[in-house]
Steps between C-alpha positions, in 0.01 A plus 500: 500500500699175472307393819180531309656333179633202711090503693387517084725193382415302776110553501557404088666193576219394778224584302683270176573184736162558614341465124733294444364221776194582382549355149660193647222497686237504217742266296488226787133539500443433163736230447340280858131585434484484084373109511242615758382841282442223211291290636146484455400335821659804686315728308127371555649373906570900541161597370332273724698415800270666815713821581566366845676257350672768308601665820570176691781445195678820530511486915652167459784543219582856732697295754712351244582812323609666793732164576613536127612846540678468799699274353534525109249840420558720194677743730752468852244548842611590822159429700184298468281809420743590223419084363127590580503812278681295232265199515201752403772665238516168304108464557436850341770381224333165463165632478621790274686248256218248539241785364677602217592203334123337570424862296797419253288133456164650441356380821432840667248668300155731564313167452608359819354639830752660710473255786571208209811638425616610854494148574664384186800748565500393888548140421802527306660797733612200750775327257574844341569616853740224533663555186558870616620452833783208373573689226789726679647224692552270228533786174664694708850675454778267700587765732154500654482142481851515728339720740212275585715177505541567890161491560434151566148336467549250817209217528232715477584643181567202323154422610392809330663423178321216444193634594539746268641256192231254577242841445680638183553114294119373623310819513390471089433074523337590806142609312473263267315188462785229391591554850175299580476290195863348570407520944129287393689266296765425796468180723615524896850332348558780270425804763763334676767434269444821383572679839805272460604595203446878560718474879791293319522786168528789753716373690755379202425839300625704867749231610623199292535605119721789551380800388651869518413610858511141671796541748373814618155285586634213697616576881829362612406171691196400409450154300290389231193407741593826768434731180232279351289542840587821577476705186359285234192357673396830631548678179254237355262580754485834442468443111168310588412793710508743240329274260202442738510890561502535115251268433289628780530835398375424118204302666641156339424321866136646518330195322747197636489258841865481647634228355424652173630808571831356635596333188419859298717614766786256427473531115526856507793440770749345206580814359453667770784326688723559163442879555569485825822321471663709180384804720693398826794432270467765268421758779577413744884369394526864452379665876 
């Protein structure tokens, strides 16, 4: 009987941490994708985009989830196919949360055709799925937090971190058209001092201007140039990779030659490279 009691309490107590991660779960969501749900240019982009697009979007932010989980998910993993299952866990949350506050705005109704607001809801699932899958590692209880602080990121997961920040801050800019008013308007001068600019912030937001997380960041014996090469430069270069992916994705490249395209490409990379960098320090000072 106490056996059963004991097989009771602890089925009670799984069942409450699991709602529990849930909720943080759905909060996270919320809180990263509420610029995106609130923008018009998302909206119409979701109605519109061709759904291989769609599909194209969701393969390619899959990857990153799975990274994210491994190392700061809403709950602890032992294997890859448990971070697999939990990647399409914060989908289904994103895409759930995504739904109902579109609903809670009036932009799901009977008017619009099914396939207009699949793709509306789609669109935003991406950051919402972010926001989900963070949500435990950073809103987290400490003891959890503790528990994953052995599991260390390494190169390749720092390179996954800024992936994923350059995704999350330049996924909402990415659709809309100052990005080519301000790229039109740009001389060859300004694409490059902007790449400049953009290499020498995230590399003083991860590095120089000390913030919380820092030491944990910079490897015993490398130098200012030693980390600038190996981690900074790299991290840029995936930032422009995910932009171009982005930008791809949304069909912003369709209609433009390369050198055209390249300075979207760097424009867009600006904030990009700030996500990236507050996301290696943020998260990854953490893993």
């Amino acid at each position: 009987m106490a056996t059963d009691t004991s097989s009771a309490t602890r089925r009670g107590d799984v069942e409450r941490e699991f709602l529990a991660n849930l909720g943080r779960a759905a909060g996270g969501a919320i809180v990263f994708a509420l610029p995106v749900l609130m923008t018009m240019e998302m909206w119409s982009l979701g109605a519109s985009l061709e759904r291989w697009r769609l599909a194209a979007m969701l393969l390619g932010a899959l990857p990153l989830l799975v990274g994210l989980s491994h190392f700061v998910g809403f709950e602890e993993t032992d294997t890859w196919v448990d971070d697999l299952r939990d990647a399409f866990v914060a989908i289904a949350v994103g895409f759930t949360t995504s739904a109902v506050v579109l609903t809670l705005l009036g932009l799901v109704d009977p008017d619009r055709s099914f396939d207009e607001t699949l793709g509306a809801i789609l669109i935003q699932t991406v950051p919402a799925s972010f926001g989900a899958v963070i949500a435990q590692g950073q809103l987290g209880q400490t003891d959890e937090a503790d528990e994953r602080a052995n599991r260390k990121a390494g190169y390749g997961g720092d390179l996954l971190f800024n992936a994923a920040g350059a995704v999350f801050l330049a996924f909402n800019i990415a659709p809309t058209e100052e990005i080519d008013l301000i790229a039109a308007s740009m001389t060859p001068l300004h694409a490059i001092a902007l790449v400049i600019v953009s290499v020498v912030v995230m590399h003083a937001i991860v590095y120089v201007v000390r913030f919380a997380g820092q030491s944990r960041l910079r490897p015993e014996g490398h130098g200012f140039w030693s980390l600038f090469v190996r981690y900074t430069l790299p991290g840029y270069a995936v930032a422009l990779v995910s932009c171009a992916a982005m930008l791809w994705v949304f069909g912003r490249l369709d209609d433009y030659g390369a050198s055209s395209a390249l300075r979207l490409v760097v424009v867009l990379g600006f904030p990009a490279a700030v996500g990236a960098a507050f996301a290696r320090l943020i998260v990854g000072g953490q893993s």
